[in-house]
C-alpha positions in Angstrom: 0.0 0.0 0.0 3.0 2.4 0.6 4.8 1.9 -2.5 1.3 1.8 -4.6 0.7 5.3 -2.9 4.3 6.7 -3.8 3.4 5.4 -7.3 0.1 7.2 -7.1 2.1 10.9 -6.2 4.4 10.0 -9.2 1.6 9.4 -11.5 1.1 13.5 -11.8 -2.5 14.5 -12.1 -5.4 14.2 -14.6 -7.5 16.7 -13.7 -9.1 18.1 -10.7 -12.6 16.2 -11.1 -10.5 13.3 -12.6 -8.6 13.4 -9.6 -10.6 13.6 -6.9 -13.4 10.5 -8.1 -9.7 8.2 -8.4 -8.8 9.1 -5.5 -12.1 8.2 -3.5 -12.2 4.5 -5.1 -8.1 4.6 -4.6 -8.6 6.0 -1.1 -11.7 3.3 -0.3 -9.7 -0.1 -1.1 -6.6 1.4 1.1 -8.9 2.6 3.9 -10.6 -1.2 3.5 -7.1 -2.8 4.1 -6.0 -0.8 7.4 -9.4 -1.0 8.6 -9.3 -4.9 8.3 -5.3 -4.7 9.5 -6.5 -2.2 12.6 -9.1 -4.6 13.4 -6.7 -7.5 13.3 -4.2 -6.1 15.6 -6.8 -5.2 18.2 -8.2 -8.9 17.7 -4.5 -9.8 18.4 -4.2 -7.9 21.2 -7.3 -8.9 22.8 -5.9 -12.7 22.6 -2.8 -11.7 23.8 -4.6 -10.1 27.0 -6.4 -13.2 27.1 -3.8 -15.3 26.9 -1.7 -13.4 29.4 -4.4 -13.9 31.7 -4.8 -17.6 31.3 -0.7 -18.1 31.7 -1.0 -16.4 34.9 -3.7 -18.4 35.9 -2.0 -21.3 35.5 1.6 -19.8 37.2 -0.7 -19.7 40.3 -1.9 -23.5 40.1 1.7 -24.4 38.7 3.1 -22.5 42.1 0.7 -24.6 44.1 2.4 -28.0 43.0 6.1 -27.6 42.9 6.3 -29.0 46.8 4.2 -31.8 46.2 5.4 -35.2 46.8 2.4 -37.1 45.8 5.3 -38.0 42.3 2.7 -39.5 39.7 -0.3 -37.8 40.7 1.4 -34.3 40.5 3.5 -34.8 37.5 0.5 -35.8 35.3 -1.2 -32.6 36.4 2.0 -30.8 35.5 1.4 -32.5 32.0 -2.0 -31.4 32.0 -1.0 -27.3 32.8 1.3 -27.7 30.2 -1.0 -28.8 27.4 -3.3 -26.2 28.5 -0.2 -24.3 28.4 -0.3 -24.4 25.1 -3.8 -24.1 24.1 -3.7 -20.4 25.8 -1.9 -19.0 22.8 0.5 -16.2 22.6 0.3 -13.4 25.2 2.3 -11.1 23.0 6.8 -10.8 23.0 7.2 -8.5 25.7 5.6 -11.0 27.7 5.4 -14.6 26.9 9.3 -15.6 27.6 9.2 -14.1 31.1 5.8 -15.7 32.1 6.8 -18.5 30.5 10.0 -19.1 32.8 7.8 -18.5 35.8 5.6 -21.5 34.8 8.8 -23.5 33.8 10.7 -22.8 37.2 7.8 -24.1 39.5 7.4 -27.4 37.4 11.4 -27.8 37.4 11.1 -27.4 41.2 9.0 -30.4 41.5 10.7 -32.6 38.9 14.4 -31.6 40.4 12.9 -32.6 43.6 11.1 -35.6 42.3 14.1 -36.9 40.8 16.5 -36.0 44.0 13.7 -38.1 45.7 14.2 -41.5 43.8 18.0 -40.8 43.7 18.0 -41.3 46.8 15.6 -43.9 47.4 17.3 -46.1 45.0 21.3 -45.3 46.9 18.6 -46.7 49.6 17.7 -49.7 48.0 21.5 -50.7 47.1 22.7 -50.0 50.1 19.7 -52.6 51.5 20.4 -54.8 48.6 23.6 -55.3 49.4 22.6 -55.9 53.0 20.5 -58.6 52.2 23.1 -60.1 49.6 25.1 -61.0 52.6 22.2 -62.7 54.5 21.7 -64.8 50.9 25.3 -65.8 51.3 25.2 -66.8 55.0 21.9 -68.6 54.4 23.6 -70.5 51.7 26.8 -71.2 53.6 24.9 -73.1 56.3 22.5 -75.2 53.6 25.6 -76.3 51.9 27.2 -76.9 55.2 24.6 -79.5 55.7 25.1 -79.4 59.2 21.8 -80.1 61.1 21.7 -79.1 64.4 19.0 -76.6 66.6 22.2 -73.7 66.2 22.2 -73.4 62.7 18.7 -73.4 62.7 18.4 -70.5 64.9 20.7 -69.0 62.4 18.8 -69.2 60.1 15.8 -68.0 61.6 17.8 -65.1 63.1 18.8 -64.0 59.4 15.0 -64.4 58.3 14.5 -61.9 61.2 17.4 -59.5 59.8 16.0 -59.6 56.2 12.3 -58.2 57.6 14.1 -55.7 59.5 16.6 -54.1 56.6 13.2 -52.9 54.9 12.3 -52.8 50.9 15.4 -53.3 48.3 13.3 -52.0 44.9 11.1 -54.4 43.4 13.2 -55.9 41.0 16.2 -56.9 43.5 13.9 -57.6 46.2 12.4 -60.4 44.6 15.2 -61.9 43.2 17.4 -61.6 46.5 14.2 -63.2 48.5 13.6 -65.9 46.2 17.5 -66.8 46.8 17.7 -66.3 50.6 14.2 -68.5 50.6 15.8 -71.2 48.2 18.6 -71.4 51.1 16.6 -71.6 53.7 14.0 -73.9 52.2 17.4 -76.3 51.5 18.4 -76.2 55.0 15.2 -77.2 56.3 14.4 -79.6 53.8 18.0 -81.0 54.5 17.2 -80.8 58.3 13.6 -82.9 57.4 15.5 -85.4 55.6 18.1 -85.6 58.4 15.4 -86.1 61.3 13.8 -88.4 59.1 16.9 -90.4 58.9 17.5 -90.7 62.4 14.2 -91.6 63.6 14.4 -94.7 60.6 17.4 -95.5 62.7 16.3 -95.1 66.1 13.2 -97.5 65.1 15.4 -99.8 63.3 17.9 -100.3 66.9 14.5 -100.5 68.4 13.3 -103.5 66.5 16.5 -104.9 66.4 16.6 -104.6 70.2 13.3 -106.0 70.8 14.4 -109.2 68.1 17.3 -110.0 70.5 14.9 -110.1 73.1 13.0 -112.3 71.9 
């Protein structure tokens, strides 16, 4: 429209009346445009106030959630906000980046603490794991002993009583480690049924044998 209007000026004229009647129907089309391009920019910044509004809205409930520790509860709402994050629109350059590193610094509060939580939980559970390794190893050191006597099965009770007491070692090690310390332990005792099994077959046998002699 600019460069159509310089090239208007440069045309020269044609005449007063000639003019004048171009210049209403030239005048009309370029009023038409920057009405419609005034009407935009007011639409836009409508939105934009709009939009600003919503972002701050949801600033506030993003705010409310950064100390939560409820982990998969909160970070699904976090995924929520942020889709309707997006959906708000633009809220115009002045003030989009800084409203946007508001909403950004209270979810990376909650996700730095989330993942600082489960850091720590799992130097927990290795520290535990390891604990309960060694009870697997002394339960399997007195099953292959194959020593039966009321001692080592106190021992082994007594490490059943250690394992409840170290607490939770993560799922996946914690089955695995129990199903080895119970494998152990199930030996022992199976070993120690076998062995008092044996000796009462013995003691019945002397008995009989005793009784025969008698006879």
């Amino acid at each position: 429209m600019a460069e159509l209007l310089n090239q208007w000026k440069a045309a020269g004229s044609c005449g007063k009346e000639t003019d004048d009647a171009l210049w209403e129907q030239f005048n009309a089309a370029r009023q038409s445009f920057f009405d419609r391009k005034q009407a935009y920019k007011q639409a836009r910044q409508e939105k934009a106030v709009n939009s600003k509004s919503a972002k701050e809205e949801l600033i506030k409930k993003a705010e409310e959630l950064k100390n939560s520790t409820e982990w998969k509860k909160t970070a699904d709402a976090y995924n929520e906000l942020l889709n309707q994050w997006k959906a708000a629109g633009f809220a115009g350059k002045d003030q989009d980046d800084a409203l946007w590193e508001q909403f950004n610094a209270a979810r990376q509060a909650f996700y730095d603490a989330r993942t600082a939580h489960f850091d720590a939980q799992r130097a927990e559970n290795a520290k535990r794991a390891e604990a309960k390794a060694e009870l697997v190893k002394a339960a399997q050191a007195i099953a292959d002993e194959k020593f039966y006597s009321r001692e080592n099965s106190d021992k082994i009770k007594n490490l059943n009583a250690q394992w409840k007491t170290i607490g939770f070692a993560g799922k996946q090690q914690e089955d695995e480690l129990w199903a080895q310390f119970r494998a152990a332990a199930d030996s022992y005792f199976e070993g120690l049924k076998q062995y008092n099994q044996s000796r009462r077959d013995q003691w019945m046998m002397r008995m009989q044998e005793n009784r025969a002699r008698k006879l």
